[in-house]
matplotlib code that plots the C-alpha trace (Angstrom):
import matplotlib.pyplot as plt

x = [-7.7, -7.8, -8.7, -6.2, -2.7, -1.3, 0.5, -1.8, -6.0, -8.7, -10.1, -12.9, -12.1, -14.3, -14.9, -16.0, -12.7, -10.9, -7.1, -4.6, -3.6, 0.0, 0.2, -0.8, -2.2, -5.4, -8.0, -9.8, -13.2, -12.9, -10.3, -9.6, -7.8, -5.5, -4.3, -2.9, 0.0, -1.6, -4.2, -5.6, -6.7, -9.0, -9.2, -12.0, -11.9, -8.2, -8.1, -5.5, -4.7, -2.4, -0.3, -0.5, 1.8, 1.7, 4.7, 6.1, 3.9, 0.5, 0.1, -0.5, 2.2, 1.5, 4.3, 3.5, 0.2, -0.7, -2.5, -4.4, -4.8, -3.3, -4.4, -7.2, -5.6, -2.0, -2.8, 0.0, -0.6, 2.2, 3.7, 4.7, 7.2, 9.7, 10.0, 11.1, 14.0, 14.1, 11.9, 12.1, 10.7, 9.1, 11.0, 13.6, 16.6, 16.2, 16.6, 16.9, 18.1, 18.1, 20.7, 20.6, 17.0, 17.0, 14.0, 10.6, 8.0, 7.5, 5.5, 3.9, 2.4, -0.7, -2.0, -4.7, -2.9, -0.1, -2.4, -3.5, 0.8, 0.8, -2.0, -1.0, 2.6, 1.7, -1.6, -1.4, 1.9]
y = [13.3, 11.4, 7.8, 6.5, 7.4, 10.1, 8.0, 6.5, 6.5, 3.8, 3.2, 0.3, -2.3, -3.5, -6.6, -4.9, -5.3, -2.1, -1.2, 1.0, 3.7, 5.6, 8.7, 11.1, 7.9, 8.7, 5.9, 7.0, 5.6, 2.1, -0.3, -3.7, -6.2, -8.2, -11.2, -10.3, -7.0, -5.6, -3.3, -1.1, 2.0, 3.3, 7.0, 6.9, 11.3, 11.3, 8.1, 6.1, 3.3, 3.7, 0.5, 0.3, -2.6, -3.4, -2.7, -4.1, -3.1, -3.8, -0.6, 0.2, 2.5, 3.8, 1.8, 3.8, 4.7, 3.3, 6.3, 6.5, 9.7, 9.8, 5.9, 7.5, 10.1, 8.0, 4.8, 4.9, 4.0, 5.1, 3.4, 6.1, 4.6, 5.6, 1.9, 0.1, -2.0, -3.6, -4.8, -8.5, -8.7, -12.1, -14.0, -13.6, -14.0, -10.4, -8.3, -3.9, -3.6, 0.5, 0.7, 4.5, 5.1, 6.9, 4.7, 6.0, 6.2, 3.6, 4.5, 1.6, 2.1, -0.3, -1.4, -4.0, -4.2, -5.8, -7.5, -9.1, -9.9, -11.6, -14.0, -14.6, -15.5, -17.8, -19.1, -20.0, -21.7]
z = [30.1, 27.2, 27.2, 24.6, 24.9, 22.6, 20.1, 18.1, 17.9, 17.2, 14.1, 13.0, 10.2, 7.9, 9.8, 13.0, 14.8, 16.3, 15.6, 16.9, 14.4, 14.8, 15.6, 11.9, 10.4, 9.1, 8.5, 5.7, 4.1, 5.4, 6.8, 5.1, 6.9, 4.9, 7.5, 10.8, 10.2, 7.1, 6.6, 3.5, 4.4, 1.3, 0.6, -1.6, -1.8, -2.7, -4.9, -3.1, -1.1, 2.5, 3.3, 7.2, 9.0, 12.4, 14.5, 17.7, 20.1, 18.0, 16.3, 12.5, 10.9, 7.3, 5.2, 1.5, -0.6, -4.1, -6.0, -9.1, -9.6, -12.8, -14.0, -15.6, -18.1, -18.2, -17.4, -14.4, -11.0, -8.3, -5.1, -2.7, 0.0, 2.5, 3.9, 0.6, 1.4, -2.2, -5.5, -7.2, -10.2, -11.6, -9.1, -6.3, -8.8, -9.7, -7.0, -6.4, -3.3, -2.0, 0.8, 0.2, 0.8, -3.2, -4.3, -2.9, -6.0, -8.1, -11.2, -12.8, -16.7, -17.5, -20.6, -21.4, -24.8, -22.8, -21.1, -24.3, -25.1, -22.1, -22.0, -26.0, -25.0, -21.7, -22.3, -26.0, -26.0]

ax = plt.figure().add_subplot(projection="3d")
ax.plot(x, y, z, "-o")
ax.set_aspect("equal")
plt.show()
């Protein structure tokens, strides 16, 4: 008999503290602890980045993945998600909701060239 119940296992975070990991959630490389419901679960092998929340009974559930496979060659990194309830951009005025569950990649492009815009615009003026 096992001694941890069936739906979920126990992984080590970085800081030495043991979590509860839902059942198919796979730890990877190392577990970062980012305050008390969130942890990063690092893939270093499959270049991405699992988004695990803690539910109601204390156990992390993968939420989505950021992966950068293709960040390299297109300069795009990707938020995979079956959990996004809505995006605001910039500020809360601007708000995608998804009541039909449609959105679940986000593809982001980045440029250090807009980088560059950016600081130009806000820092020097």
């Amino acid at each position: 008999m096992s001694e941890f119940p069936e739906n979920y296992s126990m992984q080590e975070g970085l800081s030495g503290k043991w979590y509860k990991l839902g059942f198919g959630v796979r730890g990877g490389t190392m577990l970062i602890e980012m305050g008390e419901t969130v942890l990063l679960s690092v893939h270093v092998s499959s270049m991405r980045l699992d988004l695990l929340l803690k539910d109601e009974q204390g156990i992390y559930q993968y939420a989505g993945d950021f992966s950068f496979e293709n960040l390299e060659r297109e300069g795009k990194l990707l938020f995979h998600s079956w959990a996004i309830e809505h995006l605001h951009m910039n500020n809360h005025d601007l708000i995608i909701d998804n009541p039909t569950h449609e959105m679940t990649n986000l593809f982001i492009k980045l440029s250090l060239d807009k980088r560059k815009q950016a600081e130009d615009k806000f820092l020097n003026s």
